[in-house]
Backbone as JSON Lines, residues from 0, in Angstrom:
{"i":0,"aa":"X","n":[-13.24,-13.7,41.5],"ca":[-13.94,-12.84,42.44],"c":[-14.54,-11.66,41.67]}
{"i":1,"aa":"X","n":[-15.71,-11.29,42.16],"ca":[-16.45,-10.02,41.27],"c":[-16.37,-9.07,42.59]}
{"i":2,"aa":"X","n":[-15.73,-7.79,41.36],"ca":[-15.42,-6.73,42.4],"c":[-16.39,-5.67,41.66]}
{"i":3,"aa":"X","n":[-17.17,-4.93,42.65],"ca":[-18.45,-3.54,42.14],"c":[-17.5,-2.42,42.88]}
{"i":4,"aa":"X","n":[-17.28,-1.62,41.94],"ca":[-16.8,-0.02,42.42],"c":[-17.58,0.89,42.03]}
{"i":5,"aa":"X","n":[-17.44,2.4,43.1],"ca":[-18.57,3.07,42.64],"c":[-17.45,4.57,42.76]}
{"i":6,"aa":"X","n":[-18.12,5.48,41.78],"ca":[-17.37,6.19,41.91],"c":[-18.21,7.66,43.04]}
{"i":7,"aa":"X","n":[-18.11,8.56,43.71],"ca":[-18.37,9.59,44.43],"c":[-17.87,10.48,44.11]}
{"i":8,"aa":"X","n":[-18.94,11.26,43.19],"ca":[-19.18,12.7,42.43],"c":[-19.69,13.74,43.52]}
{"i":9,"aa":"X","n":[-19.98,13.31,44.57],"ca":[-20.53,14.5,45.42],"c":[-19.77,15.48,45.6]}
{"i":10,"aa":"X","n":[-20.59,17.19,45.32],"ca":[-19.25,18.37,45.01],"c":[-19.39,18.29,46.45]}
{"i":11,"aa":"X","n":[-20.8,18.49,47.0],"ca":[-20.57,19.16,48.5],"c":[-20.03,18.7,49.34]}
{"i":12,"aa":"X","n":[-19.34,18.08,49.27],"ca":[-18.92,17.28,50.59],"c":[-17.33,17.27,50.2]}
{"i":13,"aa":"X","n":[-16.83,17.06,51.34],"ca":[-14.95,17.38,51.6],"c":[-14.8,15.99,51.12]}
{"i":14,"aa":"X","n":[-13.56,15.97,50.51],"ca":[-12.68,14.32,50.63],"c":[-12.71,13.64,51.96]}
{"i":15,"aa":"X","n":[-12.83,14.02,52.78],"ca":[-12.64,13.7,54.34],"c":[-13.85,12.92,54.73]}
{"i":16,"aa":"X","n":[-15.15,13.8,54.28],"ca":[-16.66,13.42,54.9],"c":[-16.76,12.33,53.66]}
{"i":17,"aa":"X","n":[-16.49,12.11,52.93],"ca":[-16.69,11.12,51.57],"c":[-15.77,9.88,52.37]}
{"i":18,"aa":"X","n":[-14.79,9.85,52.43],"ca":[-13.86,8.74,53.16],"c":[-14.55,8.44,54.35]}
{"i":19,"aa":"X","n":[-14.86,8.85,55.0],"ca":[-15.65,8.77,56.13],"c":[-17.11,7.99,55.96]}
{"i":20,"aa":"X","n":[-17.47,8.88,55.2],"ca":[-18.97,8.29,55.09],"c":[-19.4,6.7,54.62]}
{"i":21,"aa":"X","n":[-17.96,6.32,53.29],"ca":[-18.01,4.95,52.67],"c":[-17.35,4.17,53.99]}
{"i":22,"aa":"X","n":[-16.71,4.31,54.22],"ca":[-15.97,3.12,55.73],"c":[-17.54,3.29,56.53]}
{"i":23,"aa":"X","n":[-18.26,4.11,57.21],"ca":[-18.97,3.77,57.97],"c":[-19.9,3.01,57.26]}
{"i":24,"aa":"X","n":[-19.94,2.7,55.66],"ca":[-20.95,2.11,55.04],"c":[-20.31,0.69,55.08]}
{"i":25,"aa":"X","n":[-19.05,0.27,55.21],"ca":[-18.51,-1.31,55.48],"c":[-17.68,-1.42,54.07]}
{"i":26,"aa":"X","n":[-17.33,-0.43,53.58],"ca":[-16.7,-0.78,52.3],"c":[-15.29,-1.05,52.6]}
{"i":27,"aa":"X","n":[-14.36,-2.15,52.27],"ca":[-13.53,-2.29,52.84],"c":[-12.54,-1.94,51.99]}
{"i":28,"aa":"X","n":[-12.47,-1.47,51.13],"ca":[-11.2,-0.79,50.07],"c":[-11.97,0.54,49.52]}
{"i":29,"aa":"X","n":[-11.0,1.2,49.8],"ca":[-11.41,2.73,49.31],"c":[-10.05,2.99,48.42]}
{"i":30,"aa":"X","n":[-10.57,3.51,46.9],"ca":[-9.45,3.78,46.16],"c":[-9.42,5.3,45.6]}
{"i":31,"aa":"X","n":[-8.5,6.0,45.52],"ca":[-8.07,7.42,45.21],"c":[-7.87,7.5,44.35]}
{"i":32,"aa":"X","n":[-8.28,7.78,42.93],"ca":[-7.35,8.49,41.73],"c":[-8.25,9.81,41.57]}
{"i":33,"aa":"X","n":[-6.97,10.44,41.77],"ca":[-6.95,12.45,41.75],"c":[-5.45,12.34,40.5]}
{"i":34,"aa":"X","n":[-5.79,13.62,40.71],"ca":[-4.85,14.38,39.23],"c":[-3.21,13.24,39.8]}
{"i":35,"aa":"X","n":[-2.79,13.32,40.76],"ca":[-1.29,13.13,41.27],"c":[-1.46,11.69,40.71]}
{"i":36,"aa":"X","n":[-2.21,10.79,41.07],"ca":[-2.3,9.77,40.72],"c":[-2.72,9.25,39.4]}
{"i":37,"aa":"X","n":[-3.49,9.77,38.82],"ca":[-3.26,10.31,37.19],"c":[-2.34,10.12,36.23]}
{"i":38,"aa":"X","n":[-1.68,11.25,36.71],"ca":[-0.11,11.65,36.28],"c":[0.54,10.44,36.84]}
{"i":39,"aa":"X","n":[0.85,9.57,37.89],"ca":[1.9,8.94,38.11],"c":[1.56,7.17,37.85]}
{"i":40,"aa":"X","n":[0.39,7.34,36.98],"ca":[-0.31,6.02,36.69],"c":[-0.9,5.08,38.35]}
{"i":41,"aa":"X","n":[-1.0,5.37,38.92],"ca":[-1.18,4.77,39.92],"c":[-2.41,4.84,40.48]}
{"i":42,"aa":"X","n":[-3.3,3.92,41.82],"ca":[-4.32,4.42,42.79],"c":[-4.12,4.44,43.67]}
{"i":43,"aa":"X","n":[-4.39,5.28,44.77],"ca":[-4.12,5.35,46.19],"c":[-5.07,3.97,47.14]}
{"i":44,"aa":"X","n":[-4.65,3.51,48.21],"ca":[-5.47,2.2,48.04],"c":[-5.4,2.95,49.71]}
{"i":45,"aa":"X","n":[-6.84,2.56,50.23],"ca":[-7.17,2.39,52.12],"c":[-8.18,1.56,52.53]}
{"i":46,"aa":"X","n":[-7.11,1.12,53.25],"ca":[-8.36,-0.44,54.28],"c":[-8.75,0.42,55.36]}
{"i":47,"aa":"X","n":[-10.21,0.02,55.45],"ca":[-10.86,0.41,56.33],"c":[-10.62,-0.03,57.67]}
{"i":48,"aa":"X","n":[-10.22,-1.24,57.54],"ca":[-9.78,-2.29,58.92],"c":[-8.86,-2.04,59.48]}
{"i":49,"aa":"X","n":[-7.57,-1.08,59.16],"ca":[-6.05,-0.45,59.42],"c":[-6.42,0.73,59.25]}
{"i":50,"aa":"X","n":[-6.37,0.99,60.81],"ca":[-5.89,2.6,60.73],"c":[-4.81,3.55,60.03]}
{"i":51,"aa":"X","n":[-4.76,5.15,60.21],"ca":[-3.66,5.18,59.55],"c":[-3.12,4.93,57.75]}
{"i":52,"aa":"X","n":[-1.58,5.3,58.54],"ca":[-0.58,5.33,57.42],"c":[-0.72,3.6,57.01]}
{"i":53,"aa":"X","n":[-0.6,2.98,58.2],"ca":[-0.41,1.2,57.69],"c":[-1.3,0.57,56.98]}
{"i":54,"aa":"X","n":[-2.69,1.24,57.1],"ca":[-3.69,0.64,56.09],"c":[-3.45,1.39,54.32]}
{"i":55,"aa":"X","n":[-2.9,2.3,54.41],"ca":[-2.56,2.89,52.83],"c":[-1.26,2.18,52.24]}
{"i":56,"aa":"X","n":[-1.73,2.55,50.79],"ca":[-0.38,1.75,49.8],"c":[-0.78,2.28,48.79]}
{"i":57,"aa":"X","n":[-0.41,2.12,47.33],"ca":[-0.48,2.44,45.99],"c":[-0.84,0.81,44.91]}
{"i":58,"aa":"X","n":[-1.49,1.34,44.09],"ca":[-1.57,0.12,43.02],"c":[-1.77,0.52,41.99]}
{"i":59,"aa":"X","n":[-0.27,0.29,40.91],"ca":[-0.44,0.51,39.84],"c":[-1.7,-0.02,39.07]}
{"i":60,"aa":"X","n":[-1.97,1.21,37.69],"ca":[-3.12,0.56,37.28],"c":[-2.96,-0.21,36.47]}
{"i":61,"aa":"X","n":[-1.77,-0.54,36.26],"ca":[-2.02,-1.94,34.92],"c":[-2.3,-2.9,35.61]}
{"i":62,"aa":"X","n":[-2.16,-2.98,37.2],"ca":[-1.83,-4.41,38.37],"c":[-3.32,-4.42,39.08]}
{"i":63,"aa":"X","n":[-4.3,-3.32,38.65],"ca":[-5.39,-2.98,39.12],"c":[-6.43,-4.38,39.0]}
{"i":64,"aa":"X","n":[-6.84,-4.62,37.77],"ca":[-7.94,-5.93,38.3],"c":[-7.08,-6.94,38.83]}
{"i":65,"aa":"X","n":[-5.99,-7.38,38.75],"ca":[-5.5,-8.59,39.54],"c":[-5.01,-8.3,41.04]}
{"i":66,"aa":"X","n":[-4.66,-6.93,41.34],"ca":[-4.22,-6.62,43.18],"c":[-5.55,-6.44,43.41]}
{"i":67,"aa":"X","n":[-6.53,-5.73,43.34],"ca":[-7.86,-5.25,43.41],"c":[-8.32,-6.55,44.94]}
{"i":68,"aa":"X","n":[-8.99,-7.55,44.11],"ca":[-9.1,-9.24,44.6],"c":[-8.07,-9.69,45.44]}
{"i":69,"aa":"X","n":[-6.74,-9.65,45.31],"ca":[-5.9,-10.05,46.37],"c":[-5.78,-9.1,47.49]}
{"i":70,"aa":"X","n":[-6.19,-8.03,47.29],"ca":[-6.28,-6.95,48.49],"c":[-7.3,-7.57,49.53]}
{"i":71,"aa":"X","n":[-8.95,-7.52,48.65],"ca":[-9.81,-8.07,49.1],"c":[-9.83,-9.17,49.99]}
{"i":72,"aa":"X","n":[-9.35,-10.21,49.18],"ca":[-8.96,-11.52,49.62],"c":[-7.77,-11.72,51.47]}
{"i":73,"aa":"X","n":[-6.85,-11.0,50.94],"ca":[-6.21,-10.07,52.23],"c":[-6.75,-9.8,53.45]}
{"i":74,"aa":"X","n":[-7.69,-8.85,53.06],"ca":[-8.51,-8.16,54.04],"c":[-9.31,-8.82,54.84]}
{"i":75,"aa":"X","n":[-9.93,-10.2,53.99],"ca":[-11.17,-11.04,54.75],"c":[-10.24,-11.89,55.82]}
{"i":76,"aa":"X","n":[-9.03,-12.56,54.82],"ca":[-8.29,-13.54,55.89],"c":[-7.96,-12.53,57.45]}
{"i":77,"aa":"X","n":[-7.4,-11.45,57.21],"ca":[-6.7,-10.14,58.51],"c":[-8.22,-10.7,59.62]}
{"i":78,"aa":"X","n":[-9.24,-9.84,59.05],"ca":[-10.66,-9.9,59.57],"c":[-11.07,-11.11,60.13]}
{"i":79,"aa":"X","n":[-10.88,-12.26,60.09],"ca":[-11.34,-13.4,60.12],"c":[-10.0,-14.07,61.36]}
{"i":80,"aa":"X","n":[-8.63,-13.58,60.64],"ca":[-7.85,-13.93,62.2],"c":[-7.64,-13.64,63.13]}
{"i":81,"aa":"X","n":[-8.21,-12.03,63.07],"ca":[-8.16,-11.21,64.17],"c":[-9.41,-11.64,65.0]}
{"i":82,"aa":"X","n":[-10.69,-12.16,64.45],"ca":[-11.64,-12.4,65.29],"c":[-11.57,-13.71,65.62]}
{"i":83,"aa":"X","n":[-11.05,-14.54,65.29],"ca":[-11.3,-15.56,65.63],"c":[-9.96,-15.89,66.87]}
{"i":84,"aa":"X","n":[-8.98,-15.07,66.79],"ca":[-8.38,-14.79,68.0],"c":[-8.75,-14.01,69.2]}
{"i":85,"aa":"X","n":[-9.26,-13.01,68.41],"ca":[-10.47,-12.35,69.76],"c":[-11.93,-13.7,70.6]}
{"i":86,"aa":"X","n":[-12.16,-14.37,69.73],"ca":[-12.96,-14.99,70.5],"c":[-12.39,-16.0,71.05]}
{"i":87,"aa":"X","n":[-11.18,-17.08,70.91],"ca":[-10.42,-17.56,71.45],"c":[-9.84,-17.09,72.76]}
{"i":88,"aa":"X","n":[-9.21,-16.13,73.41],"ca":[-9.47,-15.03,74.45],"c":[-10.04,-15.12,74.91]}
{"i":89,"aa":"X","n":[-11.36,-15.77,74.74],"ca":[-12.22,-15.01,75.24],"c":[-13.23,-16.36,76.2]}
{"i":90,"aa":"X","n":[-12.48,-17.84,75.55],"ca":[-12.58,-18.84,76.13],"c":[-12.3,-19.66,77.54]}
{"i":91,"aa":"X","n":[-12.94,-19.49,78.19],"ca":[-12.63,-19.61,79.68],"c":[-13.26,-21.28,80.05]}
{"i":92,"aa":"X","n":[-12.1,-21.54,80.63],"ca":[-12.28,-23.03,80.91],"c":[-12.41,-23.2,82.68]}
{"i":93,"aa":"X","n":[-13.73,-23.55,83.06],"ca":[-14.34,-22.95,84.12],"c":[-14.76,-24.93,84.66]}
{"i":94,"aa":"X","n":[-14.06,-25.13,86.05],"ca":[-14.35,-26.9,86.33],"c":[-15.07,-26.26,88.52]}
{"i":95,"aa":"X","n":[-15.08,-25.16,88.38],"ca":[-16.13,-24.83,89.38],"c":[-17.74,-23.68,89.71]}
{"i":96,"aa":"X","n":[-18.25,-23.48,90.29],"ca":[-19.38,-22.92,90.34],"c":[-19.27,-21.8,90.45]}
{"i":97,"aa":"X","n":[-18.08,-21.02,91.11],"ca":[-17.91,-20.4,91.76],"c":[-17.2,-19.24,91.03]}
{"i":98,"aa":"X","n":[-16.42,-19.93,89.93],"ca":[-16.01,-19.27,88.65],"c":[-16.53,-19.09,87.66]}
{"i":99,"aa":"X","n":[-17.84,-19.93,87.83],"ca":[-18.66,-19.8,86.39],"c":[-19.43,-18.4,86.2]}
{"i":100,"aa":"X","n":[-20.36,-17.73,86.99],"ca":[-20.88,-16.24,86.86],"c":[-19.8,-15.36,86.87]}
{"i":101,"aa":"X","n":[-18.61,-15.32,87.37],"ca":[-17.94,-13.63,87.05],"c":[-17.36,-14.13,85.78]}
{"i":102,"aa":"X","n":[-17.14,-15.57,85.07],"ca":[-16.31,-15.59,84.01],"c":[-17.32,-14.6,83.16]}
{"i":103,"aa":"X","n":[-18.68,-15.3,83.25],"ca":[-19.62,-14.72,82.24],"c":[-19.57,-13.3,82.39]}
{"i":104,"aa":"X","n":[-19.64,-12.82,83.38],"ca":[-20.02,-11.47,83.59],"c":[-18.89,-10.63,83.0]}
{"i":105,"aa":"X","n":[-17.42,-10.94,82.87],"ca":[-16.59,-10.71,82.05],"c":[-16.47,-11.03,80.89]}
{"i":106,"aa":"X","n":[-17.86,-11.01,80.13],"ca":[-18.12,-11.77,78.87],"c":[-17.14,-12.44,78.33]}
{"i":107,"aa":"X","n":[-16.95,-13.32,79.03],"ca":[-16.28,-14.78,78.28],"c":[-17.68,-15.44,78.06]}
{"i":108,"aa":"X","n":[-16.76,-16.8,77.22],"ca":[-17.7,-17.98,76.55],"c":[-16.98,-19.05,77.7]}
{"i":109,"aa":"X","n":[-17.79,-19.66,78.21],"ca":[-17.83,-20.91,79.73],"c":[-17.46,-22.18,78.97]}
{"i":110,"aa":"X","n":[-16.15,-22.57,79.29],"ca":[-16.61,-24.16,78.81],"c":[-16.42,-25.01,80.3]}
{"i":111,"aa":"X","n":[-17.48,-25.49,80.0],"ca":[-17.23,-26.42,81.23],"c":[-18.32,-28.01,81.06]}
{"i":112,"aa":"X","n":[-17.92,-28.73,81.98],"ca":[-18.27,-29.96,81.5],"c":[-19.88,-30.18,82.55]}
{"i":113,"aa":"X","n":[-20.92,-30.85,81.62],"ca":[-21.93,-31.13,82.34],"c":[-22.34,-32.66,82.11]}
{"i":114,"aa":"X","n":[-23.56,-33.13,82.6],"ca":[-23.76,-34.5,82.03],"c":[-24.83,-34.35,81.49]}
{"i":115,"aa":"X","n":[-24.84,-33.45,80.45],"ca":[-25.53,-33.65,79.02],"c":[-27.14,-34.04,79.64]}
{"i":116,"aa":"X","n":[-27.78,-33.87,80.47],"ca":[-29.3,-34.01,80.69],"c":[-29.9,-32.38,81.18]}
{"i":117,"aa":"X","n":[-31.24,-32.33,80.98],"ca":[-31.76,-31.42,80.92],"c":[-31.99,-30.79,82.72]}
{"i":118,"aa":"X","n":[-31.48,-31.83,83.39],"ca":[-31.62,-31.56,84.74],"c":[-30.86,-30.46,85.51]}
{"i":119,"aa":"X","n":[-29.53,-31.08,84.5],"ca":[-28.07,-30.17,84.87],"c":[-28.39,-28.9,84.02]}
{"i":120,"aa":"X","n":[-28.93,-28.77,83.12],"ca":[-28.87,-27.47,81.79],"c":[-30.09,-26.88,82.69]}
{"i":121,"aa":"X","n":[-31.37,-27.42,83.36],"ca":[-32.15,-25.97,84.27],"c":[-31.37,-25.8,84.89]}
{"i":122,"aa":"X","n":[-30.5,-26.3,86.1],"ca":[-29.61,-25.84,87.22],"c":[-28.89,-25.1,87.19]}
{"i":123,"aa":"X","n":[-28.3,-25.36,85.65],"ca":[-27.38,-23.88,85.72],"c":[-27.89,-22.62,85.28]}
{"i":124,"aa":"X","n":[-28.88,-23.05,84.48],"ca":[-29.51,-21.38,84.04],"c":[-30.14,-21.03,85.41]}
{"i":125,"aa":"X","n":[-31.22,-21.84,86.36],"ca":[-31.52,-21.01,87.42],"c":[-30.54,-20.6,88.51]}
{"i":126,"aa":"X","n":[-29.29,-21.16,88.51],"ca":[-28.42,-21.03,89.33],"c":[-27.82,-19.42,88.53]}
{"i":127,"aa":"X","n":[-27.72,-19.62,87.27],"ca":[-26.69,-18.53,86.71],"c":[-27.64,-17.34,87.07]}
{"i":128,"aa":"X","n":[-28.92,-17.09,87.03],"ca":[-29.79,-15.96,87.03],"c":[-29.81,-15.88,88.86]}
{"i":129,"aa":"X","n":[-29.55,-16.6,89.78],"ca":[-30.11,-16.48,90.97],"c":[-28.58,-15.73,91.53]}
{"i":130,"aa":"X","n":[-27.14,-15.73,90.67],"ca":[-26.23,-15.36,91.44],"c":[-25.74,-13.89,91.32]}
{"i":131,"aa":"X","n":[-25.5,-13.38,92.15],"ca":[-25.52,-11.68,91.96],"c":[-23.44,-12.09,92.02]}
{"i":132,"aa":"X","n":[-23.14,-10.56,91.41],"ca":[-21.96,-10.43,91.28],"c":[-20.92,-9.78,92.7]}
{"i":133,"aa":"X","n":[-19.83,-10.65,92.73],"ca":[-19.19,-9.56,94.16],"c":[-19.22,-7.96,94.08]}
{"i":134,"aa":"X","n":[-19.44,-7.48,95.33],"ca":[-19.35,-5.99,95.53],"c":[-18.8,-5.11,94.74]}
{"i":135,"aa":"X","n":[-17.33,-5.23,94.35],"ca":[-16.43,-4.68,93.76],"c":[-16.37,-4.92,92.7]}
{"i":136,"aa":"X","n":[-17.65,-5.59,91.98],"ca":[-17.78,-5.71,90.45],"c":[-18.82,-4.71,89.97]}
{"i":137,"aa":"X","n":[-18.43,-3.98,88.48],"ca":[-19.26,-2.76,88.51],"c":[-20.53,-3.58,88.1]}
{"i":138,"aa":"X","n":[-21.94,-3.05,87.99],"ca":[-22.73,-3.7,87.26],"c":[-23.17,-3.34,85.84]}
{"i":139,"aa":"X","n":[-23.19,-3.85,85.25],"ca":[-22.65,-3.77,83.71],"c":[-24.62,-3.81,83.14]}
{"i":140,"aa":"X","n":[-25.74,-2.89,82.52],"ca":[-27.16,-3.31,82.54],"c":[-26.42,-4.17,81.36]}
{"i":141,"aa":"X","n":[-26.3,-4.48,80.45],"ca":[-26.33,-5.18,79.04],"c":[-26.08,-6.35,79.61]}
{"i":142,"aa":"X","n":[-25.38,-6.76,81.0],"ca":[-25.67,-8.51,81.11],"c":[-26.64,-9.05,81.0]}
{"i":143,"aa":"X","n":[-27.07,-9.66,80.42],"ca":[-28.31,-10.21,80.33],"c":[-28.6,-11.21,81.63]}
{"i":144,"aa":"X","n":[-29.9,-11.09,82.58],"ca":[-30.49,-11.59,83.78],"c":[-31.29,-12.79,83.35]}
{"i":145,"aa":"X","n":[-30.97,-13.47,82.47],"ca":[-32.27,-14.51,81.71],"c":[-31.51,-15.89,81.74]}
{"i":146,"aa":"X","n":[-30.61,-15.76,82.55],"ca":[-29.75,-17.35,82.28],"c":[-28.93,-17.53,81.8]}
{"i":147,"aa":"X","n":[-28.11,-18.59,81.87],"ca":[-27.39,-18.8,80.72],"c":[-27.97,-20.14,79.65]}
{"i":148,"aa":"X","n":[-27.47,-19.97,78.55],"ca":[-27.84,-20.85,77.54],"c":[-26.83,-21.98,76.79]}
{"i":149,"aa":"X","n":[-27.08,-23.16,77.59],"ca":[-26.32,-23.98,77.55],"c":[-25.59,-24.89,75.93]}
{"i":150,"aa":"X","n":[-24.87,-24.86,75.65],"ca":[-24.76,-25.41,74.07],"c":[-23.8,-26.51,74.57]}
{"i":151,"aa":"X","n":[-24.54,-27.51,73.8],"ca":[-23.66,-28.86,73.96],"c":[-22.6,-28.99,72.65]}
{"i":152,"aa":"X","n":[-21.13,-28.98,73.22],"ca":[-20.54,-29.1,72.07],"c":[-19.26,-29.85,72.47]}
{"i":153,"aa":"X","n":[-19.44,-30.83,72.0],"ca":[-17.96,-31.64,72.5],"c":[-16.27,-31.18,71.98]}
{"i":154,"aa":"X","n":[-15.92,-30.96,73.28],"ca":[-14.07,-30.42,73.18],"c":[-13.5,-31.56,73.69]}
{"i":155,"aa":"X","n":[-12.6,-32.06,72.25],"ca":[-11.29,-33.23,72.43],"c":[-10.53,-32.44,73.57]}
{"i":156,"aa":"X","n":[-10.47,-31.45,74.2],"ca":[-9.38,-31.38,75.7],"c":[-9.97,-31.97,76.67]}
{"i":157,"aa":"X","n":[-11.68,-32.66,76.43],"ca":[-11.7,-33.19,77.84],"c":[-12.17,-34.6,77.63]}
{"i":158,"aa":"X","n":[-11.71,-35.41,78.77],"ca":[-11.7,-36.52,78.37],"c":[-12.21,-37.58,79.91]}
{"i":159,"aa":"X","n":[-12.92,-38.37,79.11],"ca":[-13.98,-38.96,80.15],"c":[-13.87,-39.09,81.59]}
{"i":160,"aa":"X","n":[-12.49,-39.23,81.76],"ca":[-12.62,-39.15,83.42],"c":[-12.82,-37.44,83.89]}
{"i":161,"aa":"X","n":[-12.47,-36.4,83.16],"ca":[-12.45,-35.37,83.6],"c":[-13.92,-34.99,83.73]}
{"i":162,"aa":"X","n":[-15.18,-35.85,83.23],"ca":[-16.49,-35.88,83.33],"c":[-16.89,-35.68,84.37]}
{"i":163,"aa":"X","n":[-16.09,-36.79,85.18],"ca":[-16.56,-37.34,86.58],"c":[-16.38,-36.06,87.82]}
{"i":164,"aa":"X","n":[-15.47,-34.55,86.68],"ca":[-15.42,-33.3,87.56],"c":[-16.28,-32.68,87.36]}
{"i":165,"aa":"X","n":[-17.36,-32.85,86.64],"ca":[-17.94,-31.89,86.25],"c":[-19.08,-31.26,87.41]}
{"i":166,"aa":"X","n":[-19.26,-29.66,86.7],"ca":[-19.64,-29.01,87.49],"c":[-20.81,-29.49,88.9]}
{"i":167,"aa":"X","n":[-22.41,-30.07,88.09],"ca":[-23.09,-30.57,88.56],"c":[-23.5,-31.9,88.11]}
{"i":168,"aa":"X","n":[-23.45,-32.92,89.2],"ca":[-23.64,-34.19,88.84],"c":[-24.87,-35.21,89.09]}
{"i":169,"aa":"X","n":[-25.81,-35.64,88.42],"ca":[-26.96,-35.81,89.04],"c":[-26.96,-37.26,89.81]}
């Protein structure tokens, strides 16, 4: 793995606005060596992705190019399971009509079963744009009013007779 570090000489600016400023730039390891760390051979290490005390640690510098990369390496897997559990969540398994617009509107992702023709894929986008939300739902402008956009993607949980439920049948 090739790792680029940069160092930040800026007088004017606090340690604080410097830490600050590289995380809002996406840098995902920020490393410290000041006088303390100097003296005690060490670098101060902070993930941007962990708040806090729990994202800090130390790394000796003889252990420096080989932890450096496994930090990294670390960081992508954290990033990568945390989202891909967030979008899992976020999967709503929807076998009526009636559940299909507030799932969306609670930005979930819809799975639900169609019969794969273009007849059923207009119906639901003009159906999804023609249905307004119950009363007691706030209205959210960022939903998008343009349909929904159907992606054909086959899920081993459903299985051919469960076809025969599907939403709209031509």
């Amino acid at each position: 793995m090739c790792v680029r570090a940069e160092t930040d000489k800026r007088d004017a600016y606090s340690p604080g606005f410097k830490f600050a400023d590289w995380e809002q730039k996406g840098v995902p390891l920020r490393l410290k060596f000041g006088p303390g760390e100097s003296e005690g051979h060490y670098v101060t290490t902070a993930r941007w992705d962990i708040p806090g005390r729990e994202g800090r640690g130390s790394i000796s510098t003889a252990e420096l190019s080989t932890a450096v990369p496994a930090f990294l390496e670390t960081t992508q897997k954290d990033l990568y399971n945390r989202a891909s559990e967030e979008f899992k969540s976020h999967i709503v398994q929807v076998t009526k009509w009636e559940d299909f617009v507030p799932a969306l509107n609670t930005k979930n992702v819809v799975m639900t079963l169609h019969r794969l023709t273009e007849k059923c894929e207009d119906e639901i986008k003009d159906l999804s744009v023609k249905a307004k939300p119950d009363d007691d739902t706030p209205e959210d402008a960022r939903v998008p009013s343009v349909g929904v956009k159907s992606l054909c993607i086959l899920f081993p949980e459903f299985t051919m007779e469960e076809v025969e439920k599907a939403i709209f049948k031509d």
